[in-house]
C-alpha positions in Angstrom: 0.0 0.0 0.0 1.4 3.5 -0.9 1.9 5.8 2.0 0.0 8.6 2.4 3.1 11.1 2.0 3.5 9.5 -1.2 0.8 11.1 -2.0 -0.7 14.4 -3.0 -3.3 16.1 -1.3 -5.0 16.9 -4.2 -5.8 12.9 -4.7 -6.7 12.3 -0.9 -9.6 15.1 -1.6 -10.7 13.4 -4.6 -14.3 11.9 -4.5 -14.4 8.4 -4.1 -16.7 7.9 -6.7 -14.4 9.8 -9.4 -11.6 7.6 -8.4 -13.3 4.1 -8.5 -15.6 3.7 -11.3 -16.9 0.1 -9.8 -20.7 0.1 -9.9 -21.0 1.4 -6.8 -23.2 4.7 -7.3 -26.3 2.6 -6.3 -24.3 2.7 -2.4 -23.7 6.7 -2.1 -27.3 7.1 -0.5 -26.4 4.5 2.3 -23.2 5.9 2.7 -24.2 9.0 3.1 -26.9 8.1 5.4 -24.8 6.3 7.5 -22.1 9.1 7.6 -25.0 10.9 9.5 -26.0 8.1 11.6 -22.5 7.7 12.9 -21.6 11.5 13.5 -24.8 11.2 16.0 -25.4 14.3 17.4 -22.0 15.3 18.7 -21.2 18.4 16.6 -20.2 20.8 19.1 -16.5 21.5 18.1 -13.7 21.7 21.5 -12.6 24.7 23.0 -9.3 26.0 22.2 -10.4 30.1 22.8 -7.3 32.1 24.2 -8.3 34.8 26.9 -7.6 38.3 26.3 -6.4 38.7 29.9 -3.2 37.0 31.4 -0.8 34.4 29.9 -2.7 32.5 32.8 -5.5 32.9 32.1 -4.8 31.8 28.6 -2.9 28.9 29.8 -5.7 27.5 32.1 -8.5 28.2 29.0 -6.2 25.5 27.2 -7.6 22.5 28.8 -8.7 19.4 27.6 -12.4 18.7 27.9 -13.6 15.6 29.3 -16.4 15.2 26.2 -14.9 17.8 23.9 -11.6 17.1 24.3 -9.3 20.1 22.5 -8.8 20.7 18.7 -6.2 23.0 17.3 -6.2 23.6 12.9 -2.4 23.6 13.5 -0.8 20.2 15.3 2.1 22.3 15.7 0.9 24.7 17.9 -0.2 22.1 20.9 0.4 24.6 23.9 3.0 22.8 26.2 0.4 22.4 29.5 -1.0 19.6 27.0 2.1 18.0 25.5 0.4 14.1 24.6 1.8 10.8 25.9 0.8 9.1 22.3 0.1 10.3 19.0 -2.1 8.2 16.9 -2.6 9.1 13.2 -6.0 8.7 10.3 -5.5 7.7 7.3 -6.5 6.7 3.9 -5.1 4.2 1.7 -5.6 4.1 -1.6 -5.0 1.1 -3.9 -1.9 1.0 -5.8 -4.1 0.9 -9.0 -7.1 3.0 -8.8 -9.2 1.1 -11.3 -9.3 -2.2 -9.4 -12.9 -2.9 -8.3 -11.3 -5.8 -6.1 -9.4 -3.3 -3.4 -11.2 -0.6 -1.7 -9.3 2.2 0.4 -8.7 1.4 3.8 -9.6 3.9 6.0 -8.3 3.7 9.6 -6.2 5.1 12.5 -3.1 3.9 13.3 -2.1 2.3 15.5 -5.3 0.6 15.8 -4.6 -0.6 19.4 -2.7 1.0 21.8 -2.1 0.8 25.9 -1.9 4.0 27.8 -1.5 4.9 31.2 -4.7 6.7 33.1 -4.2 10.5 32.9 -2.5 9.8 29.5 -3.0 12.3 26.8 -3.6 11.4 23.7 -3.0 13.5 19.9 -5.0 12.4 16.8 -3.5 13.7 14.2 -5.2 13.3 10.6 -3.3 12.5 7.9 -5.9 12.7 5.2 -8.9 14.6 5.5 -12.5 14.8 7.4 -12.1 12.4 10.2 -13.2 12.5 13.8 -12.6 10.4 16.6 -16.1 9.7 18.8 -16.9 6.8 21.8 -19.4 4.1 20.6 -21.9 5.5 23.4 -25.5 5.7 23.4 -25.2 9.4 24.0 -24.7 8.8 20.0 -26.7 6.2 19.3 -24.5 3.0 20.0 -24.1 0.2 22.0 -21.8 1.6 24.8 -18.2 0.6 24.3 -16.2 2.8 26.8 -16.5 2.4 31.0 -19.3 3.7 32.9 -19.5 7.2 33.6 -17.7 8.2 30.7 -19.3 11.2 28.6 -20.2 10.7 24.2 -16.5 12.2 23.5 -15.8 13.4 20.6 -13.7 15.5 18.3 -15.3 17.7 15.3 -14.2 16.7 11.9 -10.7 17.2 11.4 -8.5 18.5 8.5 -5.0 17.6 7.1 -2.6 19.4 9.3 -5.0 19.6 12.6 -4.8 17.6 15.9 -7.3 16.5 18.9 -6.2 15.9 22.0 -8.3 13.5 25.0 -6.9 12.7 28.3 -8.1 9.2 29.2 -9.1 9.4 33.0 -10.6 5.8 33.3 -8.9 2.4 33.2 -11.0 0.2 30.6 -11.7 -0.4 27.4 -12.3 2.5 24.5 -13.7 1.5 21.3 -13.8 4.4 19.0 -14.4 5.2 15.4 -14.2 8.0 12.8 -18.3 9.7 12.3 -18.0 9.6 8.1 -15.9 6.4 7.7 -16.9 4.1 10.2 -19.7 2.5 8.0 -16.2 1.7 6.1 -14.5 0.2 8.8 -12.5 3.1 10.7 -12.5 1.8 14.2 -9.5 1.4 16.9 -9.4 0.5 20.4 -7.4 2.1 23.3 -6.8 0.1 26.7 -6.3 2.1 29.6 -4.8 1.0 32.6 -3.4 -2.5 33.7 -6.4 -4.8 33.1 -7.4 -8.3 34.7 -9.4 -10.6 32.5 -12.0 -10.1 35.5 -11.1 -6.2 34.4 -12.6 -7.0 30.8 -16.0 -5.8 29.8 -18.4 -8.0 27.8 -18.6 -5.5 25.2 -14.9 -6.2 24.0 -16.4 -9.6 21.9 -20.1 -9.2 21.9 -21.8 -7.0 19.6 -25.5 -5.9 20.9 -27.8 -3.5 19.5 -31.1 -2.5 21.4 -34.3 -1.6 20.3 -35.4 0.4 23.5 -33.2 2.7 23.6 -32.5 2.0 19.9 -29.3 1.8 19.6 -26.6 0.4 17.1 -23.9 -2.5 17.6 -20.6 -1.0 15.0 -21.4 -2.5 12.0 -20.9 -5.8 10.8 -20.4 -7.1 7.3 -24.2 -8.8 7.3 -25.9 -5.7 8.6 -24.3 -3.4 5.9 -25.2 -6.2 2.8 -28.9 -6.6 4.6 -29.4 -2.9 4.5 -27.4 -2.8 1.2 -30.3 -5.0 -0.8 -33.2 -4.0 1.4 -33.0 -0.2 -0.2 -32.2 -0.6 -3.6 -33.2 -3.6 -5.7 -30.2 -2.6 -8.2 -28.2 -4.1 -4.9 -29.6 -7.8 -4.9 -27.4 -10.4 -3.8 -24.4 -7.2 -3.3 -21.7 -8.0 -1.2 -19.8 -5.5 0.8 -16.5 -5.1 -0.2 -14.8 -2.7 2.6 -13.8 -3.3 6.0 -16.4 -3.2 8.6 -15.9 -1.7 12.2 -16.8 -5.2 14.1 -13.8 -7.1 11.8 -11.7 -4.2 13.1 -12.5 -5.0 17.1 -12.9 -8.4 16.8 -9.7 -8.9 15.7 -7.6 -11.4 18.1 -4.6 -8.6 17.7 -7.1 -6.4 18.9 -7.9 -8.1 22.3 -7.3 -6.6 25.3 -4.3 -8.4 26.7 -2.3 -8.3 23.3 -2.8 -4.5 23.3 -1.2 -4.4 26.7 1.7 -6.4 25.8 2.6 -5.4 23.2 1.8 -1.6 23.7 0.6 -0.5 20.2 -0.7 -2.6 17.3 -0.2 -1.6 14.2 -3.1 -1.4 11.6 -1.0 -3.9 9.3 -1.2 -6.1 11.7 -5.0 -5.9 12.0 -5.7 -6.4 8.3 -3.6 -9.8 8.5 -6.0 -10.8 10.9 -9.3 -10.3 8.6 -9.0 -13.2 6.1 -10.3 -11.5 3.0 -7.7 -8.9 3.4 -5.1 -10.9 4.6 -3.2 -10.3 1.2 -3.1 -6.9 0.9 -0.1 -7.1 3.8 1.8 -9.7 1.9 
């Protein structure tokens, strides 16, 4: 897979339907809807506002908000009170050759698993545009996948060059994803703390939904093909080609007790666990 500083930002912004003519036009309204449906209803963008008073009063309004978290346009200016413990990056990845139907972009953060201390600050820094970085919490519509008492966190949509900052107070287990791509598989997890197995959640391998509240499990490759050929009868028998969020977490790479010793799992390493895409890492 080419690197994303291999290429130009010029063919990162291009619309995916100018750069894979595949037959998939029918998919666009799903996508779109389920851009939506994954952004929820956290658009409120973090607070970053410098006073006009004192340098410390400028210096304490540069905190990190426990559901906003902080976002700068410039992840170079990171004031020093907030200097991160771990920087993960978002990505796309293009296929080498753009007019192969058979590989779709892979869109995803990476590392894909890391272990952080509590307290530890973490940067997301996007490497490719319009990403965001939000809990699976019912606060947004989804089966809860952080610990209890944790507030629907979320960044705003970030661009190239931009950073977002959370400070993870709570041992457990985070499952996040990015609001437009996770109905294409953009999903990580962060462990943090020393966990026991009694430590570990049942959320880490069970995937629940609920219809009172309703509320969404991350999606799995039958959901997406179901509603895939229940809205368009162009779609019959389709088969969805990207990655899904639920091959992302259940990955074995991805459990709990590899993440913490190992520290940080590479996405690389989480494609070789997904059979279908087990290739592309050859």
């Amino acid at each position: 897979m080419a690197p994303d500083e291999e290429r130009t930002e010029e063919s990162l912004d291009n619309p995916l339907n100018k750069r894979f003519d595949f037959e998939r036009r029918p998919l666009l309204k799903l996508l779109s809807a389920g851009t939506m449906l994954s952004l929820g209803t956290n658009t409120a963008i973090a607070s970053g506002d410098e006073s006009n008073g004192s340098d410390d009063e400028a210096t304490s309004s540069r905190r990190i908000d426990p559901q906003y978290g902080f976002a700068t346009p410039d992840a170079t200016a990171v004031p020093e009170n907030l200097e991160p413990d771990h920087v993960v990056e978002l990505h796309t990845d293009e296929p080498d050759d753009p007019n192969d139907p058979d590989r779709t972009p892979f869109f995803h953060f990476d590392p894909s698993g890391i272990h952080v201390n509590a307290g530890d600050v973490v940067q997301f820094t996007p490497e490719s545009p319009d990403h965001t970085i939000t809990a699976y919490h019912p606060g947004v519509g989804f089966q809860q996948r952080v610990p209890d008492g944790v507030p629907p966190f979320s960044s705003p949509v970030l661009s190239i060059d931009s950073a977002w900052l959370y400070e993870f107070t709570e041992a457990g287990v985070y499952d996040l994803y990015c609001g437009p791509h996770h109905v294409l598989g953009m999903s990580m997890r962060i462990i943090v703390g020393d966990l026991t197995e009694e430590d570990i959640p049942d959320y880490e391998d069970t995937f629940e939904g609920s219809q009172d509240p309703p509320l969404l499990a991350p999606f799995s490759r039958e959901f997406l093909e179901h509603e895939l050929n229940e809205t368009n009868d162009a779609n019959e028998g389709c088969e969805w080609s990207w990655l899904t969020p639920q091959e992302i977490l259940d990955a074995d790479v991805l459990d709990p007790e590899t993440i913490q010793d190992r520290g940080t799992v590479p996405f690389r390493d989480v494609l070789a666990d997904i059979d279908r895409f087990a290739d592309e890492t050859a």
